[in-house]
C-alpha positions in Angstrom: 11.4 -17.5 -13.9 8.1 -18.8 -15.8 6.9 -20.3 -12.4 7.1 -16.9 -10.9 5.4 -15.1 -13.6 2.7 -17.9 -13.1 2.6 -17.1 -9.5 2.3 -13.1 -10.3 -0.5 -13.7 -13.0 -2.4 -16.3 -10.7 -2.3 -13.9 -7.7 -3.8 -10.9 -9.3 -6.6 -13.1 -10.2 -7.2 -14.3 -6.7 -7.1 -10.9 -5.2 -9.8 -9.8 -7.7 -11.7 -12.7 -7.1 -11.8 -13.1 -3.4 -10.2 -10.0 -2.4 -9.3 -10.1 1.3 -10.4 -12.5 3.4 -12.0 -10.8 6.8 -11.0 -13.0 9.2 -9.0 -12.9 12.3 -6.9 -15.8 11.3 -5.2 -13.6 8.1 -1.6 -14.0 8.5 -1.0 -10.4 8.2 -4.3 -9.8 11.6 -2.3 -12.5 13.0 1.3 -10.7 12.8 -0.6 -7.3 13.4 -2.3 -8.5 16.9 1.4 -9.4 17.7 3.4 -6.2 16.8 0.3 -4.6 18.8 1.3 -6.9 21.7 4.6 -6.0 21.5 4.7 -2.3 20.5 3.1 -0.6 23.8 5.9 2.1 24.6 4.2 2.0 28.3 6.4 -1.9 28.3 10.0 -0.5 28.3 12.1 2.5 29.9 12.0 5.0 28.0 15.4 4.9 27.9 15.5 1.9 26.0 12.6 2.2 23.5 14.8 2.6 20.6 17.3 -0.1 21.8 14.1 -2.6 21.9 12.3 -1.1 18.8 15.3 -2.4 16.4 15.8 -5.7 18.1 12.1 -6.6 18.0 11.4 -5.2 14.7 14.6 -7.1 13.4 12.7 -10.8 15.2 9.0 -9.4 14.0 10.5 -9.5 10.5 12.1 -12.5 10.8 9.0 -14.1 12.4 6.3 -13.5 9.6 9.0 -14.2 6.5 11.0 -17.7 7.9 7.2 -19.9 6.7 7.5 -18.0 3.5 11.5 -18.8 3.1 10.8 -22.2 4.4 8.2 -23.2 1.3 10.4 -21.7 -1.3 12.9 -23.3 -0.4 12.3 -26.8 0.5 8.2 -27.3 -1.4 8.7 -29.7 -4.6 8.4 -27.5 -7.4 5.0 -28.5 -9.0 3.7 -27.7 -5.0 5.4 -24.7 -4.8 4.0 -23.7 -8.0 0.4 -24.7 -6.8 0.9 -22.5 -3.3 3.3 -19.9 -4.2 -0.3 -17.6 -5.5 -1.9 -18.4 -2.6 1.2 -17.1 -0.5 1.8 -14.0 -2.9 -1.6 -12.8 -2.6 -1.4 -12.7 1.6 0.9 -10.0 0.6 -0.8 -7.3 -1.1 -4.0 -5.6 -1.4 -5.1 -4.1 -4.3 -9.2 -5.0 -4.8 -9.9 -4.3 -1.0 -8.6 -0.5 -1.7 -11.7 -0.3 -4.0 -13.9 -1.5 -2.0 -12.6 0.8 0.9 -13.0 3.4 -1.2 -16.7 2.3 -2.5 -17.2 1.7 1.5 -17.1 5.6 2.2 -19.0 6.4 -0.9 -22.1 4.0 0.1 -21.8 4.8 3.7 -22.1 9.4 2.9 -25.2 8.4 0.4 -26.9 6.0 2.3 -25.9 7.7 6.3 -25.0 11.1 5.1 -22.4 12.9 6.9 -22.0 11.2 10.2 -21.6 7.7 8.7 -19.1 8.9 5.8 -17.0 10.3 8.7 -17.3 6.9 10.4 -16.2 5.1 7.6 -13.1 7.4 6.2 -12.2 7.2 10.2 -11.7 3.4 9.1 -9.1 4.1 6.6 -7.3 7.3 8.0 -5.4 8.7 11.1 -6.6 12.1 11.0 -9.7 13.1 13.0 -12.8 13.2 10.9 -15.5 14.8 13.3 -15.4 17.9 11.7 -14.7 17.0 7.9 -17.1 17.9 5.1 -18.7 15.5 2.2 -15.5 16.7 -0.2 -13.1 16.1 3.1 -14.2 12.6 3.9 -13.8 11.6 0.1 -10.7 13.0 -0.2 -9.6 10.5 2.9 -10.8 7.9 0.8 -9.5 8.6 -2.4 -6.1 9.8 -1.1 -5.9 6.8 0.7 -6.4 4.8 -1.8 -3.9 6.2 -4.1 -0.9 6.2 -1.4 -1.5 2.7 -0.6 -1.2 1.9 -4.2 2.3 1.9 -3.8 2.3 0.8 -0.4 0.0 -2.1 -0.4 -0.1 -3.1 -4.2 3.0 -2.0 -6.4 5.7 -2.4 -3.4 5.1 -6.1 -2.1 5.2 -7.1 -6.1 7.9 -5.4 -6.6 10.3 -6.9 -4.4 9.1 -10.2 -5.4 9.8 -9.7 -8.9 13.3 -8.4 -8.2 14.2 -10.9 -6.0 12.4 -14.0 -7.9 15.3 -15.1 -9.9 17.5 -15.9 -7.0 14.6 -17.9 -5.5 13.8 -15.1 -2.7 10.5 -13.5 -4.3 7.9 -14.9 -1.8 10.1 -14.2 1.4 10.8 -10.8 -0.1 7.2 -9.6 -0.7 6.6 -11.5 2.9 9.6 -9.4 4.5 8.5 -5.8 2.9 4.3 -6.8 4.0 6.2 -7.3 7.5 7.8 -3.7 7.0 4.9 -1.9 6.4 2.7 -3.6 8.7 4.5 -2.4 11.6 5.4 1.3 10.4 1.9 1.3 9.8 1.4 0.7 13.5 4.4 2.5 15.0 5.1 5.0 12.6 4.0 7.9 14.5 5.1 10.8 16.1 3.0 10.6 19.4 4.4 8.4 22.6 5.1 5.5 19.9 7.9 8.1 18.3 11.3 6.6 19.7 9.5 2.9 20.0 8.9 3.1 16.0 11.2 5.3 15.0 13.0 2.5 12.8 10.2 1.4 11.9 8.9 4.1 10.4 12.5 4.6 9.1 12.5 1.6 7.4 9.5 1.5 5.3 10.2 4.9 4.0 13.7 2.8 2.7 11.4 -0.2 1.3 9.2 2.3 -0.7 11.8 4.1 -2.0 11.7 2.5 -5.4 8.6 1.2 -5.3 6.8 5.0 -4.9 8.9 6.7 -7.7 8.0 3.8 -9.8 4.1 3.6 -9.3 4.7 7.5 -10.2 6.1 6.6 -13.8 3.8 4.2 -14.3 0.7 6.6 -13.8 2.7 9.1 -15.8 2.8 6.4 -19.1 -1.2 5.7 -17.9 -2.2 9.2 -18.5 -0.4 9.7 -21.0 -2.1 7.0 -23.0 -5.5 8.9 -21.6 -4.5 11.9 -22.8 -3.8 13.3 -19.5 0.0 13.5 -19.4 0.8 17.0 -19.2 -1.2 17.8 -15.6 -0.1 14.6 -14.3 3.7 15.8 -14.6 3.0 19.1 -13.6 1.0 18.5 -10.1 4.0 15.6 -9.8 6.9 18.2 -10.2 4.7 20.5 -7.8 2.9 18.6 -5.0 5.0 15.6 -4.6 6.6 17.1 -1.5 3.9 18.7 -0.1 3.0 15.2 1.6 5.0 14.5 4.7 7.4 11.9 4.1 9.5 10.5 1.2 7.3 8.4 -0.5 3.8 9.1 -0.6 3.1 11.9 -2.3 4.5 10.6 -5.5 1.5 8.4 -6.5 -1.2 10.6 -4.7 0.1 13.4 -6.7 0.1 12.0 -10.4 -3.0 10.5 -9.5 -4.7 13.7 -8.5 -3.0 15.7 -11.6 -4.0 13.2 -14.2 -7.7 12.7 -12.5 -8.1 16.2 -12.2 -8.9 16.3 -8.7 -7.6 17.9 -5.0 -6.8 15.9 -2.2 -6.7 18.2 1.3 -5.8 17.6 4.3 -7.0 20.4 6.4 -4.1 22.2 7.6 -1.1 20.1 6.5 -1.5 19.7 2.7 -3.4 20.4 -0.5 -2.4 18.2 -3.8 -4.2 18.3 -7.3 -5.5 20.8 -9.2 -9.0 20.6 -8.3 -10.4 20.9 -11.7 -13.3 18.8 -10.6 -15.0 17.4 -7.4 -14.2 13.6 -6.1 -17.9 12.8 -6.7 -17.0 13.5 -10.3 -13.3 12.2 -10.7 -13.7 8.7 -7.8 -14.1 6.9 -10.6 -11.2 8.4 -12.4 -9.3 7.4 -9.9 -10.2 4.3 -9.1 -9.4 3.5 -12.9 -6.0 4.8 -12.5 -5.4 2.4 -9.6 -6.4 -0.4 -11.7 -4.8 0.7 -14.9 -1.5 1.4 -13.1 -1.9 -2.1 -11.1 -1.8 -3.9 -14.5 0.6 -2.0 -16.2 3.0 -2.6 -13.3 2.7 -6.1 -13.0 2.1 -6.6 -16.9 6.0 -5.2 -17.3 6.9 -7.5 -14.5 5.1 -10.7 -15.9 6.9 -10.2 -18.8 10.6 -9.5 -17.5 9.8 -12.6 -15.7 8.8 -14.9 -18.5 12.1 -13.3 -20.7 14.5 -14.3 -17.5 12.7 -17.8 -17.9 
Protein backbone atom coordinates (compact mmCIF):
# COMPACT_ATOMS: atom_id res chain seq x y z
CA UNK A 1 0.00 0.00 0.00
CA UNK A 2 3.16 2.47 0.09
CA UNK A 3 2.64 3.07 -3.71
CA UNK A 4 -0.79 4.28 -2.96
CA UNK A 5 0.05 6.44 -0.18
CA UNK A 6 2.66 7.82 -2.70
CA UNK A 7 0.00 8.37 -5.17
CA UNK A 8 -2.37 10.17 -2.40
CA UNK A 9 0.64 12.37 -1.13
CA UNK A 10 1.74 13.21 -4.79
CA UNK A 11 -1.73 14.15 -5.88
CA UNK A 12 -2.49 16.61 -3.22
CA UNK A 13 0.55 18.32 -4.27
CA UNK A 14 -0.40 18.54 -7.90
CA UNK A 15 -3.81 19.81 -7.21
CA UNK A 16 -2.31 22.63 -5.17
CA UNK A 17 0.15 23.32 -7.65
CA UNK A 18 -1.75 23.32 -10.87
CA UNK A 19 -5.12 23.13 -9.62
CA UNK A 20 -7.51 22.41 -12.47
CA UNK A 21 -6.61 22.54 -15.72
CA UNK A 22 -9.33 24.81 -17.85
CA UNK A 23 -9.49 23.06 -20.75
CA UNK A 24 -12.08 21.34 -22.86
CA UNK A 25 -10.02 18.23 -23.24
CA UNK A 26 -10.29 17.50 -19.06
CA UNK A 27 -11.48 14.03 -18.81
CA UNK A 28 -14.15 14.87 -16.45
CA UNK A 29 -15.48 18.25 -19.57
CA UNK A 30 -14.96 15.36 -21.83
CA UNK A 31 -17.38 12.80 -19.89
CA UNK A 32 -19.65 15.88 -18.90
CA UNK A 33 -20.23 17.11 -22.76
CA UNK A 34 -21.25 13.30 -23.13
CA UNK A 35 -23.79 12.77 -20.23
CA UNK A 36 -25.10 16.31 -21.58
CA UNK A 37 -25.43 14.53 -25.05
CA UNK A 38 -27.06 11.86 -23.64
CA UNK A 39 -29.26 13.17 -20.76
CA UNK A 40 -31.92 15.43 -22.79
CA UNK A 41 -35.30 13.93 -21.42
CA UNK A 42 -36.83 15.57 -24.81
CA UNK A 43 -34.69 12.02 -26.50
CA UNK A 44 -36.90 9.28 -24.98
CA UNK A 45 -40.75 8.56 -24.20
CA UNK A 46 -41.47 9.49 -21.28
CA UNK A 47 -42.49 6.36 -20.55
CA UNK A 48 -39.19 5.03 -20.62
CA UNK A 49 -36.97 7.73 -19.08
CA UNK A 50 -36.26 5.77 -16.04
CA UNK A 51 -35.81 2.49 -18.08
CA UNK A 52 -33.01 4.50 -20.16
CA UNK A 53 -31.67 6.55 -17.22
CA UNK A 54 -30.29 3.23 -15.29
CA UNK A 55 -29.02 1.53 -18.47
CA UNK A 56 -27.05 4.62 -19.61
CA UNK A 57 -25.89 5.72 -16.32
CA UNK A 58 -24.80 1.99 -15.68
CA UNK A 59 -22.53 2.32 -19.57
CA UNK A 60 -21.58 6.21 -18.56
CA UNK A 61 -20.00 4.67 -15.54
CA UNK A 62 -18.43 2.08 -17.10
CA UNK A 63 -17.19 4.37 -19.93
CA UNK A 64 -15.16 6.94 -17.86
CA UNK A 65 -13.63 4.15 -15.18
CA UNK A 66 -12.60 0.99 -17.81
CA UNK A 67 -8.93 3.59 -18.87
CA UNK A 68 -8.60 3.97 -15.14
CA UNK A 69 -9.12 -0.05 -14.52
CA UNK A 70 -7.13 -0.76 -17.56
CA UNK A 71 -3.70 1.16 -16.08
CA UNK A 72 -4.04 -0.30 -12.74
CA UNK A 73 -4.23 -3.23 -13.85
CA UNK A 74 -1.97 -4.03 -16.67
CA UNK A 75 0.93 -0.48 -16.22
CA UNK A 76 4.34 -1.98 -14.87
CA UNK A 77 4.50 -0.95 -11.48
CA UNK A 78 7.28 1.70 -11.41
CA UNK A 79 4.84 3.39 -14.44
CA UNK A 80 1.93 2.96 -12.59
CA UNK A 81 3.50 4.57 -9.77
CA UNK A 82 4.73 7.52 -12.05
CA UNK A 83 0.88 8.00 -13.54
CA UNK A 84 -1.27 6.81 -10.89
CA UNK A 85 -1.02 10.95 -9.31
CA UNK A 86 -1.65 12.20 -12.39
CA UNK A 87 -4.83 9.98 -12.78
CA UNK A 88 -5.89 10.53 -8.94
CA UNK A 89 -5.83 14.09 -9.22
CA UNK A 90 -8.42 14.10 -12.50
CA UNK A 91 -10.57 13.03 -9.71
CA UNK A 92 -11.05 15.58 -7.25
CA UNK A 93 -11.03 19.22 -6.74
CA UNK A 94 -10.01 20.70 -3.80
CA UNK A 95 -7.76 24.09 -4.70
CA UNK A 96 -10.27 25.12 -7.54
CA UNK A 97 -13.05 25.41 -4.59
CA UNK A 98 -10.81 28.25 -3.25
CA UNK A 99 -10.42 29.88 -6.04
CA UNK A 100 -14.28 29.68 -6.82
CA UNK A 101 -14.72 31.00 -3.77
CA UNK A 102 -11.98 33.93 -4.05
CA UNK A 103 -13.71 34.21 -7.71
CA UNK A 104 -17.02 35.69 -6.09
CA UNK A 105 -15.14 37.68 -3.58
CA UNK A 106 -12.97 39.58 -6.34
CA UNK A 107 -15.76 39.75 -8.71
CA UNK A 108 -18.56 41.77 -5.58
CA UNK A 109 -15.34 44.20 -4.74
CA UNK A 110 -14.13 44.93 -8.01
CA UNK A 111 -18.07 44.77 -10.08
CA UNK A 112 -20.15 45.22 -7.02
CA UNK A 113 -23.44 43.55 -6.95
CA UNK A 114 -24.28 42.69 -10.51
CA UNK A 115 -20.90 40.91 -11.14
CA UNK A 116 -20.93 38.98 -7.58
CA UNK A 117 -24.39 37.67 -8.76
CA UNK A 118 -22.76 36.63 -12.09
CA UNK A 119 -20.09 34.88 -10.55
CA UNK A 120 -22.03 32.89 -7.54
CA UNK A 121 -24.58 32.06 -10.69
CA UNK A 122 -21.26 30.11 -11.86
CA UNK A 123 -21.16 27.88 -8.85
CA UNK A 124 -24.93 27.49 -7.81
CA UNK A 125 -28.42 26.44 -9.18
CA UNK A 126 -30.49 28.83 -7.44
CA UNK A 127 -31.34 32.20 -9.20
CA UNK A 128 -29.16 34.96 -8.04
CA UNK A 129 -30.89 38.20 -9.61
CA UNK A 130 -32.26 39.26 -6.64
CA UNK A 131 -29.53 38.12 -3.91
CA UNK A 132 -27.81 40.64 -1.62
CA UNK A 133 -23.77 41.00 -0.93
CA UNK A 134 -24.33 38.51 2.31
CA UNK A 135 -26.61 36.21 -0.16
CA UNK A 136 -24.16 35.86 -2.99
CA UNK A 137 -21.30 34.89 -0.44
CA UNK A 138 -23.24 32.68 1.20
CA UNK A 139 -23.54 30.68 -2.44
CA UNK A 140 -19.98 30.81 -2.42
CA UNK A 141 -19.10 29.71 0.82
CA UNK A 142 -21.86 27.10 1.17
CA UNK A 143 -20.75 25.80 -1.96
CA UNK A 144 -17.62 25.44 -1.13
CA UNK A 145 -18.17 23.58 1.98
CA UNK A 146 -20.78 20.88 0.42
CA UNK A 147 -18.36 20.15 -2.25
CA UNK A 148 -15.80 19.45 0.30
CA UNK A 149 -17.26 16.20 0.65
CA UNK A 150 -18.41 15.90 -2.75
CA UNK A 151 -15.48 16.92 -4.75
CA UNK A 152 -12.44 16.47 -2.26
CA UNK A 153 -13.02 14.00 0.72
CA UNK A 154 -15.44 11.48 -1.34
CA UNK A 155 -13.22 10.60 -4.55
CA UNK A 156 -10.15 9.95 -1.86
CA UNK A 157 -12.06 8.13 0.08
CA UNK A 158 -13.04 5.42 -2.08
CA UNK A 159 -9.65 5.21 -3.34
CA UNK A 160 -8.17 4.68 -0.08
CA UNK A 161 -10.72 1.93 0.75
CA UNK A 162 -10.46 0.16 -2.19
CA UNK A 163 -6.43 0.61 -2.70
CA UNK A 164 -5.41 -2.54 -1.11
CA UNK A 165 -7.30 -4.81 -3.46
CA UNK A 166 -5.76 -2.89 -6.34
CA UNK A 167 -9.13 -0.94 -7.28
CA UNK A 168 -8.27 2.63 -5.74
CA UNK A 169 -7.83 4.58 -9.08
CA UNK A 170 -11.00 2.91 -10.85
CA UNK A 171 -12.89 3.58 -7.53
CA UNK A 172 -12.21 7.30 -7.17
CA UNK A 173 -12.71 7.25 -11.26
CA UNK A 174 -16.20 5.40 -10.82
CA UNK A 175 -17.55 7.72 -7.75
CA UNK A 176 -16.09 11.25 -10.07
CA UNK A 177 -18.42 9.37 -12.77
CA UNK A 178 -21.31 9.36 -10.05
CA UNK A 179 -21.28 12.69 -9.09
CA UNK A 180 -20.63 14.13 -12.42
CA UNK A 181 -23.86 13.06 -13.71
CA UNK A 182 -26.15 13.58 -10.51
CA UNK A 183 -24.68 16.77 -10.74
CA UNK A 184 -26.30 17.14 -14.14
CA UNK A 185 -29.42 15.08 -13.73
CA UNK A 186 -30.06 15.37 -10.27
CA UNK A 187 -32.93 17.62 -10.45
CA UNK A 188 -36.44 17.76 -9.92
CA UNK A 189 -37.54 19.70 -13.08
CA UNK A 190 -38.24 17.71 -16.64
CA UNK A 191 -34.81 15.79 -15.93
CA UNK A 192 -36.67 14.21 -12.66
CA UNK A 193 -37.51 10.55 -13.89
CA UNK A 194 -34.32 10.78 -16.52
CA UNK A 195 -31.92 11.27 -13.30
CA UNK A 196 -33.72 9.93 -10.79
CA UNK A 197 -31.04 7.17 -10.23
CA UNK A 198 -28.75 9.25 -10.62
CA UNK A 199 -29.45 11.44 -8.20
CA UNK A 200 -30.20 8.32 -6.16
CA UNK A 201 -27.02 7.07 -6.43
CA UNK A 202 -24.69 9.70 -5.38
CA UNK A 203 -26.66 10.33 -2.34
CA UNK A 204 -25.45 6.30 -1.74
CA UNK A 205 -21.74 7.17 -2.72
CA UNK A 206 -21.64 10.11 -0.21
CA UNK A 207 -23.07 8.39 2.33
CA UNK A 208 -19.84 7.77 4.26
CA UNK A 209 -17.95 10.14 2.76
CA UNK A 210 -20.35 13.20 4.16
CA UNK A 211 -20.66 11.95 7.87
CA UNK A 212 -17.00 11.56 7.71
CA UNK A 213 -15.85 15.07 6.45
CA UNK A 214 -18.38 15.97 9.45
CA UNK A 215 -16.05 14.22 12.06
CA UNK A 216 -13.26 15.38 10.76
CA UNK A 217 -14.33 19.17 11.01
CA UNK A 218 -15.56 18.28 14.43
CA UNK A 219 -11.65 17.03 15.64
CA UNK A 220 -10.52 20.48 13.42
CA UNK A 221 -12.46 22.72 15.66
CA UNK A 222 -11.94 21.15 18.27
CA UNK A 223 -8.18 21.62 18.12
CA UNK A 224 -9.31 25.54 17.37
CA UNK A 225 -11.10 25.76 20.16
CA UNK A 226 -14.35 25.76 18.44
CA UNK A 227 -15.85 22.37 19.20
CA UNK A 228 -18.75 22.94 21.12
CA UNK A 229 -20.88 25.22 18.28
CA UNK A 230 -19.55 23.06 15.69
CA UNK A 231 -21.52 19.96 17.39
CA UNK A 232 -24.37 21.91 18.19
CA UNK A 233 -25.26 23.68 14.67
CA UNK A 234 -24.34 19.79 13.49
CA UNK A 235 -26.94 18.12 15.78
CA UNK A 236 -29.35 21.12 14.70
CA UNK A 237 -29.03 22.10 11.05
CA UNK A 238 -27.72 19.00 9.45
CA UNK A 239 -31.15 18.27 8.09
CA UNK A 240 -32.31 21.46 7.27
CA UNK A 241 -30.46 20.98 3.80
CA UNK A 242 -32.41 18.96 1.36
CA UNK A 243 -30.97 15.64 0.87
CA UNK A 244 -28.93 13.09 2.92
CA UNK A 245 -25.63 14.25 2.64
CA UNK A 246 -24.92 17.74 2.32
CA UNK A 247 -25.69 19.38 5.16
CA UNK A 248 -23.37 17.49 7.35
CA UNK A 249 -20.14 19.37 6.23
CA UNK A 250 -21.92 22.83 5.50
CA UNK A 251 -23.25 22.62 8.94
CA UNK A 252 -20.07 21.92 11.13
CA UNK A 253 -18.44 24.24 8.98
CA UNK A 254 -20.88 27.11 9.54
CA UNK A 255 -21.06 26.22 13.52
CA UNK A 256 -17.27 26.10 14.02
CA UNK A 257 -16.73 29.33 11.66
CA UNK A 258 -19.36 31.08 13.17
CA UNK A 259 -21.18 31.97 10.30
CA UNK A 260 -25.00 31.56 8.43
CA UNK A 261 -25.45 30.12 5.23
CA UNK A 262 -29.22 31.06 3.77
CA UNK A 263 -30.84 30.02 1.18
CA UNK A 264 -33.74 32.28 0.76
CA UNK A 265 -36.79 30.39 1.36
CA UNK A 266 -35.51 26.76 1.73
CA UNK A 267 -32.88 26.80 4.46
CA UNK A 268 -30.86 28.78 7.07
CA UNK A 269 -27.63 26.92 8.67
CA UNK A 270 -25.11 28.50 11.20
CA UNK A 271 -25.41 30.57 13.92
CA UNK A 272 -24.58 33.80 12.35
CA UNK A 273 -22.35 35.06 14.96
CA UNK A 274 -20.47 36.94 12.32
CA UNK A 275 -20.75 38.01 8.56
CA UNK A 276 -19.04 35.86 5.63
CA UNK A 277 -16.83 38.96 4.84
CA UNK A 278 -15.53 38.28 8.37
CA UNK A 279 -15.50 34.33 8.74
CA UNK A 280 -14.53 33.50 4.41
CA UNK A 281 -11.48 33.05 5.57
CA UNK A 282 -12.42 30.84 8.47
CA UNK A 283 -13.83 28.82 6.19
CA UNK A 284 -11.76 28.50 3.71
CA UNK A 285 -9.14 27.32 6.43
CA UNK A 286 -11.49 24.70 7.60
CA UNK A 287 -11.61 23.28 3.99
CA UNK A 288 -8.00 23.11 4.00
CA UNK A 289 -7.42 21.96 7.53
CA UNK A 290 -10.13 19.19 7.18
CA UNK A 291 -8.58 18.34 3.49
CA UNK A 292 -5.33 17.39 5.26
CA UNK A 293 -6.47 15.89 8.18
CA UNK A 294 -8.56 13.50 6.04
CA UNK A 295 -6.03 12.41 3.70
CA UNK A 296 -3.19 12.63 6.46
CA UNK A 297 -5.20 9.62 8.40
CA UNK A 298 -5.47 7.95 5.06
CA UNK A 299 -1.71 8.35 3.99
CA UNK A 300 -0.98 6.81 6.97
CA UNK A 301 -3.48 3.70 7.08
CA UNK A 302 -2.08 3.27 3.77
CA UNK A 303 1.62 3.22 4.53
CA UNK A 304 0.73 0.75 7.92
CA UNK A 305 -1.28 -1.82 5.22
CA UNK A 306 2.08 -1.52 3.28
Amino acid sequence: MVPAALTLFFALVLDRLFGDPHTPFHPVALFGRFVGWWGRPVRYPVYLQRVVGVVLWIFSVLLFAFPFWMVECYLPPLVLLLVSPFLLKVTFAWRSLEEHAFAVETALSSGGLEEGRRAAGMLVSRDTATLSAEEIRSAAYESVAENLSDSVVAPLFWFAVFAPFGLGLTAAAVYRAINCMDAMLGYPDERLRLGWWAARADDLANLLPSRLTGLVGLVYFAVKGRFAPALQTLRADRRKRPGPNGGWPMSVIAGGAGVKFVKPGIYTIGPGERSLVDGGPEIIGAVRGITLGFCSFAIIALFLLG
